[in-house]
ZAMARGU-4260 file (C-alpha; in steps of 0.2 Angstrom, whole numbers, plus 5000, padded with zeros to 4 digits):
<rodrens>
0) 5057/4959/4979 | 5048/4942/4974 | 5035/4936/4987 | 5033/4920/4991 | 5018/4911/4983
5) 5015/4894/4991 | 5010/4879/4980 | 4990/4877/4979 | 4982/4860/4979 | 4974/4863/4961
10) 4991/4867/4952 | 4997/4854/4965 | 4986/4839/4954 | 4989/4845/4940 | 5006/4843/4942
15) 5004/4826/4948 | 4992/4824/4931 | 5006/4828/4920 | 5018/4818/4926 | 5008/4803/4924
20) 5005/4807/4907 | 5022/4808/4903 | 5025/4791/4908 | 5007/4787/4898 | 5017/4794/4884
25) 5033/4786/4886 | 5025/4769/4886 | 5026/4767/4905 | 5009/4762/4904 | 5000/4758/4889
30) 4982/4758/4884 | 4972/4746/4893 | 4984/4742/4907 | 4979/4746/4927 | 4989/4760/4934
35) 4996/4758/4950 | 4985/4759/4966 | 4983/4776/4974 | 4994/4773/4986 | 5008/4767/4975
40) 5009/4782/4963 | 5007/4794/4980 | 5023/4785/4984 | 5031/4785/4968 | 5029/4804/4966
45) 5031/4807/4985 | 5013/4817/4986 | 4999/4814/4995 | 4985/4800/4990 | 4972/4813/4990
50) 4983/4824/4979 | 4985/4809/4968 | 4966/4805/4967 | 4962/4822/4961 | 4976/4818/4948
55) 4968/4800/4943 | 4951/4811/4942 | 4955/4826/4931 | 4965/4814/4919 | 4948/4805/4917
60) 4940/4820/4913 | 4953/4823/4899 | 4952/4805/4892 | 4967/4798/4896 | 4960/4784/4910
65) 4946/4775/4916 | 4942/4774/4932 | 4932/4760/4940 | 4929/4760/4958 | 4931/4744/4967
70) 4946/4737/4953 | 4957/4750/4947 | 4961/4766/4936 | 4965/4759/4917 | 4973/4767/4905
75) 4963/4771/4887 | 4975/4787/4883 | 4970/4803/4877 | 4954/4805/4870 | 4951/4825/4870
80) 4963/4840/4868 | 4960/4847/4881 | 4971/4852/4894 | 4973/4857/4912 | 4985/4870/4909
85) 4975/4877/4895 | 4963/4888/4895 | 4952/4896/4878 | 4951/4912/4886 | 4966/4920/4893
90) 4962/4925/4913 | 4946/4913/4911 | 4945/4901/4924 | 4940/4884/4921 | 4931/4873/4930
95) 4945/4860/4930 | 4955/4875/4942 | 4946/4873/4957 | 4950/4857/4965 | 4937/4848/4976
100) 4949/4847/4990 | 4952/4867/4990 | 4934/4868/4990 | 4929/4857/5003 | 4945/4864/5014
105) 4937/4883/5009 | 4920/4877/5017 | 4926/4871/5032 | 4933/4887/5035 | 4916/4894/5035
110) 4900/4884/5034 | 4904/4877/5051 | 4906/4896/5059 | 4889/4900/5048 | 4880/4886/5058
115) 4888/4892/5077 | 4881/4909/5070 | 4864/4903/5063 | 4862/4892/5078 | 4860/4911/5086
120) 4851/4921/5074 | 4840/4909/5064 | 4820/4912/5065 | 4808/4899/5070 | 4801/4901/5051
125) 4820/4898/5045 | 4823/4883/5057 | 4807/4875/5051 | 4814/4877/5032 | 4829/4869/5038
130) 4820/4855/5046 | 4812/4852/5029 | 4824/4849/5018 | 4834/4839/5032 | 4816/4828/5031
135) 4814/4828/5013 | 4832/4821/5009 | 4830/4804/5012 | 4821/4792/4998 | 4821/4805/4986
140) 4825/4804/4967 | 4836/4822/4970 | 4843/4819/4985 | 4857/4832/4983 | 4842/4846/4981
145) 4837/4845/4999 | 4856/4844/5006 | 4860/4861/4995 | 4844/4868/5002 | 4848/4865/5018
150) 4867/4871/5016 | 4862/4886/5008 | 4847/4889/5022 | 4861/4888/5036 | 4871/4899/5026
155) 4857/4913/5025 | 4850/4911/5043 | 4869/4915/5048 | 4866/4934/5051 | 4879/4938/5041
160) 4876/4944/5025 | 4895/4942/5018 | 4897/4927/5025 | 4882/4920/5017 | 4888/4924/5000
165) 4903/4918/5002 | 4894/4901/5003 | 4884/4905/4990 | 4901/4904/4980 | 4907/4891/4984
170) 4893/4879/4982 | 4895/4888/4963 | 4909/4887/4962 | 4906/4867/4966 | 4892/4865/4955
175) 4904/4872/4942 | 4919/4860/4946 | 4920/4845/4932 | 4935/4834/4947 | 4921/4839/4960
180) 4905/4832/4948 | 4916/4816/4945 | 4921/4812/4962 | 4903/4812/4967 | 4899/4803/4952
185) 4910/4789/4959 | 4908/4789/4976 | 4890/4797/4980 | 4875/4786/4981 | 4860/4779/4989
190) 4868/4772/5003 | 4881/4790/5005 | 4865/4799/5007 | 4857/4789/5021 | 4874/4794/5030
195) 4874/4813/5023 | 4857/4811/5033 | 4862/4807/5048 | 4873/4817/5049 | 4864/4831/5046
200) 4851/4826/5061 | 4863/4833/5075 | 4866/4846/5066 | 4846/4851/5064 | 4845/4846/5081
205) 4858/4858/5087 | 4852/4872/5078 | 4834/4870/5084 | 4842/4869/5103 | 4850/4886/5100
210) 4868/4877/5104 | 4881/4886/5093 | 4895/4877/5096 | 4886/4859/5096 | 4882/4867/5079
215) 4897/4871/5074 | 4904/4855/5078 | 4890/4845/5069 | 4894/4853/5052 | 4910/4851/5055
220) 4906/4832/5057 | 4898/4831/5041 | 4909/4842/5031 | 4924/4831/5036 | 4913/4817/5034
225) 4911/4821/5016 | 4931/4825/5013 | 4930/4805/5020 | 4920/4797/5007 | 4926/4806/4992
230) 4947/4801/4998 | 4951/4817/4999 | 4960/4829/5013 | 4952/4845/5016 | 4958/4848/5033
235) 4962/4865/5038 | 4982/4859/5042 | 4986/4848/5029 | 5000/4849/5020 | 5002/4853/5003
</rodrens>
């Protein structure tokens, strides 16, 4: 008896990459032409526009489009042989197979619980670590160091020895993810730090209090918060 596997957001955009390299290859669109917004494809291929970005992102990746923020997604073809759907190792995993959206969705599942928890357990020594790298982020030349520290500080001051590696994991398995590296490449700057920053305060601040669910809440904020500035959907009900 077959059991019933549901669709996940990774095979999801690549799915939606395919099909607009078919129309790429069927002359659709040619080389140097503008692709239809976000919102139009999303429509055209009835998905959602995060699912569609992911799409316009790993295509990018592969060669077959430009993207330029702020006027369009242009068509150059394909400029590399490789493919989502391949991988040089039967079993490996790629990079490419983890979506940002499944991994962001995957962390608000959990960092937010690690903070109530840390907001508990966390020593005055591991607090004052936290309150660090919160400090150090802003105006510096590696700003995403401090926020990983901090993540990762949160994650271990949880209590919970499990739960902290499964953090560990998936800022890996983030560090790891070539849709992921692009997306921030885009759309995390100067300016996306400051408000990475702020948000970070409240939670720093609720974590020094002792206030696990303000805690909670707060990296739940800035997780979501993060889903918002890179256009995609990670809440924990969306719909595939």
């Amino acid at each position: 008896m077959s059991t019933f596997q549901p669709v996940s957001v990774a095979r999801l955009y690549r799915m939606i990459a395919n099909q607009i390299k078919d129309k790429i290859r069927g002359g659709s669109y040619r080389p140097g032409e503008r692709l239809p917004s976000e919102r139009e494809l999303a429509e055209m291929l009835q998905v959602s526009r995060p699912s569609v970005r992911e799409a316009l992102i790993a295509l990018e990746i592969e060669g077959w489009v430009d993207v330029r923020v702020g006027s369009g997604v242009y068509v150059t073809g394909p400029e590399s042989h490789l493919s989502l759907s391949e991988t040089p190792n039967p079993g490996a995993l790629l990079p490419l197979d983890v979506g940002a959206a499944d991994l962001l969705q995957a962390r608000l599942l959990v960092e937010p619980h690690c903070a109530e928890l840390a907001a508990r357990h966390a020593t005055d020594a591991q607090l004052r670590a936290m309150e660090e790298a919160t400090m150090a982020l802003p105006g510096s030349e590696q700003p995403f160091k401090h926020n990983d520290r901090l993540h990762l500080l949160i994650a271990e001051a949880c209590g919970n020895v499990a739960l902290a590696s499964t953090v560990q994991h998936l800022w890996a398995l983030s560090e790891n993810s070539a849709i992921f590296a692009k997306l921030n490449q885009h759309f995390v700057y100067g300016e996306v730090w400051e408000v990475a920053h702020n948000e970070h305060l409240p939670l720093l601040r609720a974590l020094k209090r002792r206030h696990p669910t303000a805690a909670k809440r707060a990296m739940r904020d800035h997780l979501l918060g993060i889903c918002s500035r890179l256009g995609l959907d990670a809440s924990e009900d969306r719909e595939i």
